[in-house]
Phi, psi and omega in degrees: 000093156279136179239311181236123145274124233236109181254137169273177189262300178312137153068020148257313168236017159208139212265133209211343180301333167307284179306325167323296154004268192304276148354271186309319191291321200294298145331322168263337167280315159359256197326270185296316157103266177284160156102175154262137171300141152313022192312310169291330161247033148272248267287304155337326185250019146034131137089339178275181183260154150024262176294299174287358176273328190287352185253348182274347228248322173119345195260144210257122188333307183324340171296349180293300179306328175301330212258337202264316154340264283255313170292348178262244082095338170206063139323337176314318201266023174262183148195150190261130190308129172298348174277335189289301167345301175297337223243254197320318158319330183277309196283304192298316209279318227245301178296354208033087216207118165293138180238158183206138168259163179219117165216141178278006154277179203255151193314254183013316211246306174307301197281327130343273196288012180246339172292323182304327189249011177071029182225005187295316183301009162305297174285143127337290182202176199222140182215134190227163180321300192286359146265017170248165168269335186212081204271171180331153328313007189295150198246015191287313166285312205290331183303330188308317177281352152303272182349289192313311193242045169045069167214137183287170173321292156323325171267039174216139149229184191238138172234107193230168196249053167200153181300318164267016148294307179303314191280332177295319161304322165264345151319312174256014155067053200222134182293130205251124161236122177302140160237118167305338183288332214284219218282278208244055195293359170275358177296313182300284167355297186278329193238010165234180174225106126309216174249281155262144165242122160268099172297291194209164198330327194273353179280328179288309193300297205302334180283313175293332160252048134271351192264340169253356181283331193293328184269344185278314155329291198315283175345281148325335180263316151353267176334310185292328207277349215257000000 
């Protein structure tokens, strides 16, 4: 029985790798100065907070206020997927599906960027890294967004372009769908199994009503049965 779909944002519903780029590169010299930014393996951790991609990475905090200004301050350089729009308006109108992000950015930088694109009314709720104690792959944020909107595990999945979407889903025992457009997708590919891999939005619409058609089937074999 689906009821919620629960999205991450970077390189799912908004293409945010340009400005990373830019933001990260930018930020380290500021900071650090020599050397080359780690620029590909920050982007690898994807989908994770901040503070925890700098402690895998070896890198020193100081890179935050900077790097989160510098994104905040050229927003310009995000867009938002044209599909993505079409995609959440089809889940609420037409599947009636409650919606929600989980994201490893921080409350500021999220709510900024769904306003900014006109789509925060869309979501339920919104759950971003700096309200957890443990943000992504810790499965910790999505029970939350279970909790809130009052749904068990089984009626929800969750669709990120990153290795700690998928493990945060299945941490919390939630149908895992890959979207393959995003940041590294060969990462996903190689170091998980979801549950679905989505090549591109049309394979995501076609999963996603198999996945409500399957409670609308039950429902009807219910029925009959009775």
């Amino acid at each position: 029985m689906l009821k919620v779909v629960v999205f991450d944002l970077d390189g799912v519903l908004i293409d945010s790798e340009p400005l990373m780029r830019f933001a990260f590169e930018a930020s380290y010299r500021q900071v650090i100065g020599e050397g080359s930014p780690p620029i590909e393996a920050y982007l690898e951790h994807m989908g994770e907070s901040f503070p925890r991609i700098m402690d895998q990475l070896g890198l020193t905090h100081a890179l935050w206020e900077p790097y989160r200004e510098l994104c905040q301050a050229h927003i310009d350089r995000i867009t938002l997927y044209p599909q993505a729009r079409e995609m959440l308006a089809w889940a609420r109108q037409t599947l009636n599906l409650k919606l929600a992000v989980l994201t490893g950015k921080d409350q500021r930088r999220t709510l900024q960027i769904l306003e900014h694109f006109e789509v925060a009314d869309f979501f339920n709720t919104v759950v971003t890294s700096d309200q957890l104690s443990h943000p992504k792959p810790d499965p910790e944020g999505l029970l939350r967004i279970l909790d809130t909107l009052d749904c068990s595990a089984d009626e929800a999945a969750m669709v990120g372009d990153a290795v700690s979407d998928i493990y945060c889903a299945q941490g919390a025992g939630v149908t895992s769908i890959a979207a393959l457009w995003g940041i590294k997708p060969e990462r996903v590919q190689q170091l998980c199994q979801p549950d679905y891999m989505a090549m591109d939005w049309d394979a995501l619409f076609q999963i996603m009503i198999k996945l409500r058609l399957a409670h609308v089937l039950a429902r009807t074999r219910v029925s009959s049965d009775r």
